[in-house]
C-alpha positions as CSV (number, residue, x, y, z in Angstrom):
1,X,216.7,19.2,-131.0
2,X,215.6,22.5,-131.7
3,X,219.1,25.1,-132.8
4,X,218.6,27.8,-130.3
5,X,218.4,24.7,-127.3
6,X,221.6,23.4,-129.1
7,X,223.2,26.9,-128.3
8,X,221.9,27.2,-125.0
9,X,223.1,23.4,-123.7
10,X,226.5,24.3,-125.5
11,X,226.7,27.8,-123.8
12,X,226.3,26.5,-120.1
13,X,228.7,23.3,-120.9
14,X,231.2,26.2,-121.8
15,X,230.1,29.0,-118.8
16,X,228.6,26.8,-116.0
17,X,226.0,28.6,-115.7
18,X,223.9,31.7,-117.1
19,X,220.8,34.0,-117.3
20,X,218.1,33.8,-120.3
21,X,219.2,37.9,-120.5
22,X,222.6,36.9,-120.6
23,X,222.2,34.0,-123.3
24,X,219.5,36.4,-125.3
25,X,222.3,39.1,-125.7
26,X,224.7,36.5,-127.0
27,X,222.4,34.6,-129.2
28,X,220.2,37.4,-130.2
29,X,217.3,36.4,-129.3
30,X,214.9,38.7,-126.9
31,X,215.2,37.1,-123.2
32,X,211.3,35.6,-123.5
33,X,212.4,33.3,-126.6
34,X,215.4,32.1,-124.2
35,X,213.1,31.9,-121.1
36,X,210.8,29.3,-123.7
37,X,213.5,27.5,-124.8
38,X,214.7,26.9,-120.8
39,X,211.4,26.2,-119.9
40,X,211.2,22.9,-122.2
41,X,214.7,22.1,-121.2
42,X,214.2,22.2,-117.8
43,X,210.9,20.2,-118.3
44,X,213.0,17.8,-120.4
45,X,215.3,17.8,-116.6
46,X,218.5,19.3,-119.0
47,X,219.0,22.4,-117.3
48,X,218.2,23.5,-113.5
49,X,217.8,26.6,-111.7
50,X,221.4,27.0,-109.4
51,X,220.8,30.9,-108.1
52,X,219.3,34.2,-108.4
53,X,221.3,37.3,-109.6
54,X,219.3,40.5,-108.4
55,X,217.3,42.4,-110.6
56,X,219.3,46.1,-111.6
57,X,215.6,47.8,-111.5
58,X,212.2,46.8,-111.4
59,X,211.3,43.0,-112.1
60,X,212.1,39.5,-110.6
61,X,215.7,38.9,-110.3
62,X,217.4,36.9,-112.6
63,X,217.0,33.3,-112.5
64,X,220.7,31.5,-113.2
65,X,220.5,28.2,-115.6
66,X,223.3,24.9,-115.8
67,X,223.1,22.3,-116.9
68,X,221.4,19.2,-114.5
69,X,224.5,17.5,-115.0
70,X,226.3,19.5,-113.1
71,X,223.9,20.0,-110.4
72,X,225.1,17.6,-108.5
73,X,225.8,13.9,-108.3
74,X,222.5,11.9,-106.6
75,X,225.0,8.8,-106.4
76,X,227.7,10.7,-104.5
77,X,225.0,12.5,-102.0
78,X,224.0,8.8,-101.2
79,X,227.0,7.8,-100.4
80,X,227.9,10.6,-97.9
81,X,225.1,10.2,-96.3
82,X,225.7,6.8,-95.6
83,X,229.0,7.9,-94.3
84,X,228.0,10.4,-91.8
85,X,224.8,8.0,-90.9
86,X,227.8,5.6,-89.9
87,X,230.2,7.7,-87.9
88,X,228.1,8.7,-84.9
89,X,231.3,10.9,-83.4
90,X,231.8,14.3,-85.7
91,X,234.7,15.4,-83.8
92,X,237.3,16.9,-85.9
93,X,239.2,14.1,-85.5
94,X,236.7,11.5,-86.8
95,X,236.1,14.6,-90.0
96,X,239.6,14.1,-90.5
97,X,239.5,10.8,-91.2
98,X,236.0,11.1,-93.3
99,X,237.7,13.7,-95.3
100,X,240.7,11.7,-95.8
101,X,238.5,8.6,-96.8
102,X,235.9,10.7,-99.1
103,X,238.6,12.8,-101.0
104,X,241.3,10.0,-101.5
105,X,243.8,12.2,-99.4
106,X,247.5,11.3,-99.6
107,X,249.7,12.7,-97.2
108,X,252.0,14.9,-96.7
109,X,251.1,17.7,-99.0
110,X,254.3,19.6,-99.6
111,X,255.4,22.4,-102.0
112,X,254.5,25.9,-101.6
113,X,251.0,27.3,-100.7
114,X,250.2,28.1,-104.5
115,X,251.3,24.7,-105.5
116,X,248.9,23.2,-102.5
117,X,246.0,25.7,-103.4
118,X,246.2,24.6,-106.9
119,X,246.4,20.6,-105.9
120,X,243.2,21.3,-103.7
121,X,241.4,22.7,-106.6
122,X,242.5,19.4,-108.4
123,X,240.9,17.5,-106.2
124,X,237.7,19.1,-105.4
125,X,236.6,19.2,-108.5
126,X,235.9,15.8,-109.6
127,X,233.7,15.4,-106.7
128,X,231.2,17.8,-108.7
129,X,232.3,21.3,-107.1
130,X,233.8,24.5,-109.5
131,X,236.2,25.8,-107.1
132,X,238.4,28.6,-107.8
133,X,240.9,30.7,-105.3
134,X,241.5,34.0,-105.1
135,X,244.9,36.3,-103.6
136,X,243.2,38.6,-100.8
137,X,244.8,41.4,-98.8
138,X,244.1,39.0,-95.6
139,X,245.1,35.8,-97.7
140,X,243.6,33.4,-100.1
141,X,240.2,32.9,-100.0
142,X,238.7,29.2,-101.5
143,X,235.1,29.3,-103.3
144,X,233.4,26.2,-103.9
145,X,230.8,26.3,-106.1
146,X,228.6,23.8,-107.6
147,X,228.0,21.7,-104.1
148,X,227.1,18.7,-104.5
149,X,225.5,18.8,-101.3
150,X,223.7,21.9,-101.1
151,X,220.1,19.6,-101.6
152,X,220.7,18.1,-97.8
153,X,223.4,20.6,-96.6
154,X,220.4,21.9,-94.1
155,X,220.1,17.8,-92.9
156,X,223.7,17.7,-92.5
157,X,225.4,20.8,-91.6
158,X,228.9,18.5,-90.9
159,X,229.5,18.6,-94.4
160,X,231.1,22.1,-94.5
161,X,233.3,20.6,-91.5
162,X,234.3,17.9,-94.0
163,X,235.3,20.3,-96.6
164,X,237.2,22.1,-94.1
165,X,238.9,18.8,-92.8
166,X,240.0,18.0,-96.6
167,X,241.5,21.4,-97.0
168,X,242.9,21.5,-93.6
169,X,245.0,17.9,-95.0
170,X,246.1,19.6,-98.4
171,X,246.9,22.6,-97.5
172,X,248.6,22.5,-93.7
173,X,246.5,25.2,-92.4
174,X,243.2,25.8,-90.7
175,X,240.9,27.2,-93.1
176,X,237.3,28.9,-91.7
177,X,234.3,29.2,-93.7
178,X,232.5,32.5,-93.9
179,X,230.2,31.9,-96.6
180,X,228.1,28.9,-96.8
181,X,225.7,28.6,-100.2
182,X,225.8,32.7,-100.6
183,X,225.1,34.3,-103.8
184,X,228.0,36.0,-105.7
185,X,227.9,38.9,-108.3
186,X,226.9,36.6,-111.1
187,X,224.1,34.8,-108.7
188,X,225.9,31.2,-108.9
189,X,225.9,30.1,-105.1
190,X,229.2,29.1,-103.5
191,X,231.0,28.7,-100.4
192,X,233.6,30.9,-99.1
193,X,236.6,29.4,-96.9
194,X,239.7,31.6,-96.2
195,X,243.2,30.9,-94.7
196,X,243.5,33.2,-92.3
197,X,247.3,35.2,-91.9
């Protein structure tokens, strides 16, 4: 494979994702030799498009690149949707037990609430999401990006409410979801849950 496509598959296994301006400044490379080299890859189904990052002046905004890989996980989306074809109820109840089922949930969680925040990272994550938490003046808020849903989120809305239901087991706490598949400053789309005081 061609060395600048080397550097660009190694640079989004390292970042998660990234603009052509982005990779063009670190590389060297003017941002139309990137887009070329992202056009094969993506043709070659290496690398996807997972957001926008809004242009600073004139122009198109920023299209972000990962890799496909991390896109999400065909395999997994099957299976949920198998899951939630089955269980006709979606009270939070039957969510509960869904959540429990789909993320291997033990119970109790104990420990304090950094020590649960950190275990619910642990445990997201192999399902194909990047989620991170942050310390907010009205308390931690959770961002999942990298859904692995986001292709039939619109078909199954209930799949937020079985995010919610895992972090509800881990963490103790009611958690509400403010941002579903919105943008952040880098362009990557995410979902924002917060534990509210």
């Amino acid at each position: 494979m061609q060395k600048t496509r080397e550097h660009i598959l190694a640079y989004l296994r390292q970042n998660h994702g990234a603009s052509s301006l982005d990779m063009s400044r670190v590389f060297g490379h003017t941002p139309a030799n990137v887009r070329h080299h992202l056009k094969i890859l993506e043709a070659r189904d290496l690398v996807v498009i997972v957001g926008e990052r809004p242009s600073t002046g004139r122009g198109r905004p920023e299209r972000i690149f990962a890799l496909a890989s991390e896109k999400g996980n065909p395999a997994l989306t099957q299976l949920v949707k198998q899951l939630l074809n089955r269980s006709g109820n979606k009270s939070s109840f039957e969510m509960r037990k869904l959540a429990k089922r789909f993320f291997r949930l033990k119970e109790p969680y104990s420990g304090s609430s950094s020590h649960r925040l950190a275990e619910t990272m642990q445990i997201f994550e192999p399902f194909g999401y990047q989620p991170v938490w942050e310390a907010t003046s009205s308390g931690p808020n959770i961002h999942l990006q990298r859904c692995p849903f986001a292709e039939i989120i619109n078909e199954h809305p209930e799949l937020c409410q079985l995010d919610a239901a895992g972090m509800k087991q881990i963490l103790g706490e009611d958690v509400e979801q403010t941002e579903k598949l919105e943008a952040d400053q880098e362009g990557l789309l995410r979902c924002t849950f917060i534990l509210p005081k």
